[in-house]
N, C-alpha and C positions, 0 to 999 in steps of 0.2 A: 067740329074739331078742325081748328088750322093745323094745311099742312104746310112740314118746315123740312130744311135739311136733316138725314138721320139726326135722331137723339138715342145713344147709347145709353141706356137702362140697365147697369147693373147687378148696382150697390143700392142701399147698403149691403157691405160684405164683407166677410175677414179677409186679412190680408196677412199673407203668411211670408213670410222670408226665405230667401233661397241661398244656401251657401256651397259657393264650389271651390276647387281646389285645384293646382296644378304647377309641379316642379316649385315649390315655396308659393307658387303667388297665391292669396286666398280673397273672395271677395261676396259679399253679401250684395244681394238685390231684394226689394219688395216686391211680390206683385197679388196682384186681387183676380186675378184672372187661374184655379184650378180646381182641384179637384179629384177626391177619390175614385177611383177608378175600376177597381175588380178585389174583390175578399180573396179569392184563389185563382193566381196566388195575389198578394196582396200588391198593388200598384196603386200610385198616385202620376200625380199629370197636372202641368205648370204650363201658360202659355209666356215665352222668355222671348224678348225681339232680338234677332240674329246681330243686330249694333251692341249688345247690351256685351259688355264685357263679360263678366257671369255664361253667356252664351258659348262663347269661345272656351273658358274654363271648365264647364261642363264636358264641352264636343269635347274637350281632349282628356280629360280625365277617365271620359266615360262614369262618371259617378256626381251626385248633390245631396243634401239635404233640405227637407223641408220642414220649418220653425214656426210655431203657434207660439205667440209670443204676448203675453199678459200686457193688459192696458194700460200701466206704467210704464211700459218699454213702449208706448204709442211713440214717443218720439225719435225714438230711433228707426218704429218703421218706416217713417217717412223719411227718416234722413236718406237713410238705405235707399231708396227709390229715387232720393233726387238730386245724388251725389256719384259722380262715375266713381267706379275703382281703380280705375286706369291711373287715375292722377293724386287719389286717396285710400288710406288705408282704412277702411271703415271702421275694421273693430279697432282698433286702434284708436284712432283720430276720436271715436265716442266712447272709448273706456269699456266695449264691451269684453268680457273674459270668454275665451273659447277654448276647444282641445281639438285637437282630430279624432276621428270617428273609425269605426270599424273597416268604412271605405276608403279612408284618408281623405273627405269632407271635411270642413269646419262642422264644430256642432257649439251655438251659441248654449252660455251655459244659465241664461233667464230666461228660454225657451221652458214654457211645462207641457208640451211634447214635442218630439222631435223627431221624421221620419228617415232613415238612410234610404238611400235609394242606387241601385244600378241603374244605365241608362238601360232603354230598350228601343226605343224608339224616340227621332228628332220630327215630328212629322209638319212639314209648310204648310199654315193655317194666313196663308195674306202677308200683313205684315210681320207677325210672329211666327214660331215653331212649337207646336204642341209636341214637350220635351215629357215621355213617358218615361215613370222608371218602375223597378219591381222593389218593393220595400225588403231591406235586408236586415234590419232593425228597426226598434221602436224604443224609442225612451218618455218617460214621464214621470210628474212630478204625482204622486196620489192624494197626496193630499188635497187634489184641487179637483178629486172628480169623486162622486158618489158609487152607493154602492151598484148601482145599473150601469157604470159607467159611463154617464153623465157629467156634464161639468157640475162642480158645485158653488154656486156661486154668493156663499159663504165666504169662499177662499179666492175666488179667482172671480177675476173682470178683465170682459174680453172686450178688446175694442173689434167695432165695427166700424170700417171704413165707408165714408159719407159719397168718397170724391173732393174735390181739389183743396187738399191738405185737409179734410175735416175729420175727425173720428167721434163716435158715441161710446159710449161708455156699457156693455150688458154687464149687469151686477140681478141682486137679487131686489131691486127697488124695479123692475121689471114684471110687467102682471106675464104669468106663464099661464096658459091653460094646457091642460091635456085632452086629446082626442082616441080613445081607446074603442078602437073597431066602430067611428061613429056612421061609417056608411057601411055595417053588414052585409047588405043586398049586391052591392056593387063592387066587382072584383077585377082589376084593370088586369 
């Protein structure tokens, strides 16, 4: 095996969008960098770069949501990630339709789930902030999940971000297996 400069490993991975909010100004970012965090209480967790406009709207709101957003809206995620807010109005400028949320968040309305969040913690991860919040709401579309609550991908296709601008497409032309207790013996 040659070795090289790090190679950052990933993606594939969903990439979810973030929306914050403060005194009028509202602004979406993408990023592929979080993650669920604790069932009780419920928290999710985004890694946000403290340049990122979104970041500043965050720290001073104390509040964001966070957007799973169907593989038709592939383009917007990217736009969102590669376009400041400081100088663009995202949803705007791409026709997307929003409301405010319970926390006074944007909440993108082609999102089929959507998490609110409080902040709880900004915590310095390098060049980012692992930005925790405790979820204060949940929205969803149900038609797009089964009944295990599961997606269903009948109705919904989720993109999977590749890296540099590329997404795939999960639909149900996807081979799924399931693995039910296939290591008994072995219990981490």
């Amino acid at each position: 095996m040659e070795k090289q400069p790090l190679k950052m490993h990933s993606y594939p991975g969903m990439a979810v969008v973030i929306g914050s909010g403060f005194e009028g100004e509202i602004n979406f970012m993408s990023a592929g960098w979080h993650s669920f965090l604790s069932m009780d209480p419920p928290m999710y967790g985004a890694a946000v770069g403290r340049e990122r406009y979104t970041y500043q709207l965050i720290k001073q709101s104390g509040a964001f949501t966070i957007h799973f957003l169907p593989f038709e809206e592939a383009a917007f995620i990217q736009y969102a990630g590669s376009i400041s807010g400081v100088d663009t109005n995202k949803a705007s400028s791409f026709g997307q339709q929003w409301k405010r949320g319970e926390n006074g968040s944007p909440v993108l309305e082609s999102a089929y789930l959507t998490y609110e969040c409080e902040v709880d913690q900004m915590i310095p991860t390098g060049d980012h902030d692992w930005v925790t919040g405790t979820i204060t709401a949940c929205s969803y579309i149900p038609e797009f999940f089964n009944e295990k609550g599961l997606p269903d991908f009948q109705n919904l296709h989720i993109p999977l971000y590749l890296g540099r601008s590329e997404y795939i497409k999960l639909d149900e032309k996807i081979k799924k297996q399931s693995f039910i207790d296939p290591l008994s013996y072995k219990k981490s």
